[in-house]
SEVEX-953626 format. One record per residue (C-alpha): residue in one letter; x, y, z. Coordinates in steps of 0.001 Angstrom, whole numbers, plus 500000, padded with zeros to 6 digits. Each point is the difference from the previous one (the first is absolute). Example, Ala and Ser with C-alpha at 12.3 -4.5 7.8 and 13.67 -1.06 7.14 Angstrom:
BEGIN
A512300495500507800 S501370503440499340 
//
This chain:
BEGIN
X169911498372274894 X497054501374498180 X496420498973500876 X498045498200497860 X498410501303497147 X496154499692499892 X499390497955496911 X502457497231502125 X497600500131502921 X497143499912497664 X501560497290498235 X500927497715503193 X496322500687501517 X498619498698496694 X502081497119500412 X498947499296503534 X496470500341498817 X500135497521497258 X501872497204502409 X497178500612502050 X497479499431497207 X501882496746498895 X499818499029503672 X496313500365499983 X499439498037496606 X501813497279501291 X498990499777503879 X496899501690499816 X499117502289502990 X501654497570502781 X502865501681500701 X499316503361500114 X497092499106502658 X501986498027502279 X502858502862499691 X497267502588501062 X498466497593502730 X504077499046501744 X500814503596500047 X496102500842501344 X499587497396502511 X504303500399501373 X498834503650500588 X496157498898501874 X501813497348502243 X503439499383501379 X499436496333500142 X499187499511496359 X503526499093498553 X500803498152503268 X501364496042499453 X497132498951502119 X497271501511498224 X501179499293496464 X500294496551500402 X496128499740501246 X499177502000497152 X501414496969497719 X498115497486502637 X497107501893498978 X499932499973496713 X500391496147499501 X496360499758499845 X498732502811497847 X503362499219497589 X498188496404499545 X496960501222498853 X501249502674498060 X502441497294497849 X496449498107499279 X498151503393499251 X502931500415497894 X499371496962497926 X496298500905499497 X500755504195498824 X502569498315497759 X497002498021497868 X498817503182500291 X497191498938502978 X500014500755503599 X499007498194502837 X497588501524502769 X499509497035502100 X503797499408501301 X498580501132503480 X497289497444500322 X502788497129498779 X501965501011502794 X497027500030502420 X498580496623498669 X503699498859500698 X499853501286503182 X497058498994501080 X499881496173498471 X503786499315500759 X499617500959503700 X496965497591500330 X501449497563498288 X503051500382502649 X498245500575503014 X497857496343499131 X503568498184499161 X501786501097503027 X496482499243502430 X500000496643498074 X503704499149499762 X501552501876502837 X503116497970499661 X500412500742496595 X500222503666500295 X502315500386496453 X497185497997497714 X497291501964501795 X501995503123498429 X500435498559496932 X496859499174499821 X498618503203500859 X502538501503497439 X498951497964497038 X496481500411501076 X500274503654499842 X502214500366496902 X497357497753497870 X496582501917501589 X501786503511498609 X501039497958496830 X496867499316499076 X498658502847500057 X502448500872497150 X498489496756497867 X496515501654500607 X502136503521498280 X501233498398497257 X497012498107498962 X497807502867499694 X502330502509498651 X501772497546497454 X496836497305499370 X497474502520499651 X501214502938499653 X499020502391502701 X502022502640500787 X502665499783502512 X498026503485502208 X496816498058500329 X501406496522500108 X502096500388502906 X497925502938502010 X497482497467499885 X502000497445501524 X501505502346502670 X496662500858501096 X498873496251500189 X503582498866501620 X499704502937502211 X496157498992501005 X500915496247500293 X502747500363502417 X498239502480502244 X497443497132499729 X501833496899500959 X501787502098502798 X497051502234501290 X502520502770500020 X501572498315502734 X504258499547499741 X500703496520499763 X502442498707502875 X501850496504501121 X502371499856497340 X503434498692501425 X502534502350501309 X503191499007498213 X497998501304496563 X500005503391500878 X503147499930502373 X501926498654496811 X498031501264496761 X498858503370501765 X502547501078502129 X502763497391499549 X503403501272498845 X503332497897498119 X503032501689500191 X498301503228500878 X497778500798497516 X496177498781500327 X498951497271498604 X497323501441497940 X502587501758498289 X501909496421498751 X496176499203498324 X499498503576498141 X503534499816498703 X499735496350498401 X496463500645498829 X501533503441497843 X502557498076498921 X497446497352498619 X497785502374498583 X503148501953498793 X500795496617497781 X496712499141498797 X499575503599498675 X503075500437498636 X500954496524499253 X497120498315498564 X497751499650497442 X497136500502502132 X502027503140500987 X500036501541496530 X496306498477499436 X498857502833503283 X501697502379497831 X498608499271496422 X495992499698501481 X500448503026502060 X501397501652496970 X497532499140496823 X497739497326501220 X498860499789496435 X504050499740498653 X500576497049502688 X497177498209498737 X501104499952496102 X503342499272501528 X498975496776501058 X499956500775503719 X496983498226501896 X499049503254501746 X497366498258502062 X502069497485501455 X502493502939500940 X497433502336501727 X498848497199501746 X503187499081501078 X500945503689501199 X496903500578502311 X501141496503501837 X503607500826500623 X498750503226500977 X497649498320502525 X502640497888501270 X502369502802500472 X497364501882502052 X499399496070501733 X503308500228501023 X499865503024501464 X497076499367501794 X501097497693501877 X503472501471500851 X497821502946500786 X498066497534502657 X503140498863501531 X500688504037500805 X496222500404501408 X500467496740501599 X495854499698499058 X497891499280497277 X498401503445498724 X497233499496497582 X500187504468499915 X503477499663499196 X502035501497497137 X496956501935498898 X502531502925498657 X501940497952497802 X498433500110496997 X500621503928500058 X503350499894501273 X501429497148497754 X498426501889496602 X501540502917501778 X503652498443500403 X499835498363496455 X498804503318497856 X502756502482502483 X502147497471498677 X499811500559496348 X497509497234499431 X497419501063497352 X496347499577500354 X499790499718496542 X501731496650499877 X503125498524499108 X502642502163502308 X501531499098502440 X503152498685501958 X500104498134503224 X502803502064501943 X498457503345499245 X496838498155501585 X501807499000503427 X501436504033500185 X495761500940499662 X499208497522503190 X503176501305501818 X498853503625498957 X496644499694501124 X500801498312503563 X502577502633500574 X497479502845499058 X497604498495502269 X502744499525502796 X501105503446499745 X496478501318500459 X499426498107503066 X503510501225501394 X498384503404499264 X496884499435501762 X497620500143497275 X496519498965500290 X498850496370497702 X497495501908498683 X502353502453498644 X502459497456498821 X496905498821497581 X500342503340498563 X503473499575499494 X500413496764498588 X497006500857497419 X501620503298498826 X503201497900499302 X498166497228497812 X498586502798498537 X502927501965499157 X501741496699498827 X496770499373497665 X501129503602498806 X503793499285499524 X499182496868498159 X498065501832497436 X502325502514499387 X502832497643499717 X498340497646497382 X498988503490498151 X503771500919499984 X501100496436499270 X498035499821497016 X500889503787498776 X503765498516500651 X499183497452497673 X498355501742497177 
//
């Protein structure tokens, strides 16, 4: 049997190149990271691919994939939102007063005092999503200075109210059940982030408010002459994102078993981080929710697989910086080959 000639080999590694090229148009940078970090991190740590650790990788992520779904929402109008950390502090800190006063008050009653607590939380992060929408889509200011703003005042207030002090008393079944509870052997948290992308999965995909994220994200100007109310649809976004980052406040809470008011003060950096690794575009109007749950798992696993490794916080900074940056990067360069594609 004769080898193969050389214009065959050239010919197969030009075909392996240009799978891999329609790969990255269509997934973006994702998978060729998280190929790089599996075969990085197996090599760094023999416990990596173990069951155990896996599985609180995905425990992990719940929280960050939350946010990241809202932040998605908000890059899709072609926004952002920097103030997802101080909605899931402001959750934290209001929805574990709010408990600890219910369950002192009604110590009988400890389900309503969680419930309580819960809805307290969820509408305190909430509105800090109305305050969002109302200046970016009302009057206009941009979504950088409209919700940096509010992160430093959230950030500021909570600290306040708190003193910097944890807040404790909250009843034990919350963060037996909500933080550390199991059903069937899978955590709990893990029941709430898969419902919540299956919701978001709908309304994106779904909807008409789905397809309206797309249009303002896309030609703001376009969505107007189409008839879309593109205020009413920004404002809209930056409260579901809000809620989403409520929600994981206060499933974040139930983990800490305390109210932080410092808490979740990387979020905003890790969610945008998750969304644009994911193919989102910061230009507006791309997007897709499962490609955003692979960014949250990919960034929790990087982040696990450093620690397994022993490498500083300080360094993992570094790290996760370089790799929004190098997303930023692959984002450009995809849209610039997208649009060559198409002309």
């Amino acid at each position: 049997m004769s080898p193969p000639s050389r214009n065959g080999a050239t010919a197969d590694s030009r075909s392996a190149f240009h799978w891999l090229k329609l790969v990255f148009v269509r997934l973006g940078v994702l998978p060729f990271l998280l190929i790089v970090a599996l075969v990085t991190f197996t090599l760094a740590s023999d416990n990596f691919l173990t069951v155990s650790n896996l599985t609180n990788v995905v425990r992990q992520s719940v929280y960050l994939m939350i946010v990241a779904l809202g932040q998605m929402l908000a890059l899709l109008t072609g926004g952002f939102d920097l103030s997802v950390g101080t909605i899931v502090a402001i959750t934290s800190v209001v929805g574990a007063m709010a408990m600890a006063a219910a369950a002192t008050a009604m110590p009988d009653t400890v389900w309503l005092a969680i419930a309580l607590g819960c809805l307290a939380g969820v509408l305190a992060g909430t509105s800090v999503g109305l305050l969002n929408g109302i200046g970016v889509s009302v009057f206009g200011v941009s979504p950088f200075i409209m919700t940096l703003g509010i992160s430093s005042v959230g950030f500021g207030a909570g600290l306040y109210i708190t003193g910097g002090v944890p807040v404790y008393g909250m009843p034990i079944e919350f963060g037996d059940i909500f933080g550390f509870g199991t059903l069937f052997g899978i955590p709990v948290p893990i029941y709430f982030a898969v419902g919540l992308v299956v919701l978001v999965y709908l309304l994106v995909n779904g909807t008409r408010l789905g397809r309206y994220f797309y249009a303002v994200g896309g030609n703001v100007k376009a969505a107007r002459l189409s008839g879309i109310n593109t205020r009413l649809t920004l404002f809209v976004t930056y409260v579901l994102c809000a809620f989403l980052a409520a929600v994981s406040g206060m499933l974040l809470t139930a983990r800490l078993d305390t109210g932080e008011a410092n808490v979740g003060a990387s979020l905003p950096l890790e969610s945008i981080a998750a969304c644009v690794i994911a193919g989102v575009s910061l230009r507006g109007g791309v997007g897709r929710v499962e490609n955003v749950v692979l960014g949250a798992l990919f960034i929790v696993l990087v982040q696990n697989g450093m620690n397994l490794a022993r490498i500083g916080s300080y360094l993992q900074m570094v790290v996760l910086g370089g790799l929004l940056i190098l997303a930023v990067i692959a984002d450009q360069i995809r849209l610039r080959y997208i649009a060559a594609m198409n002309d």
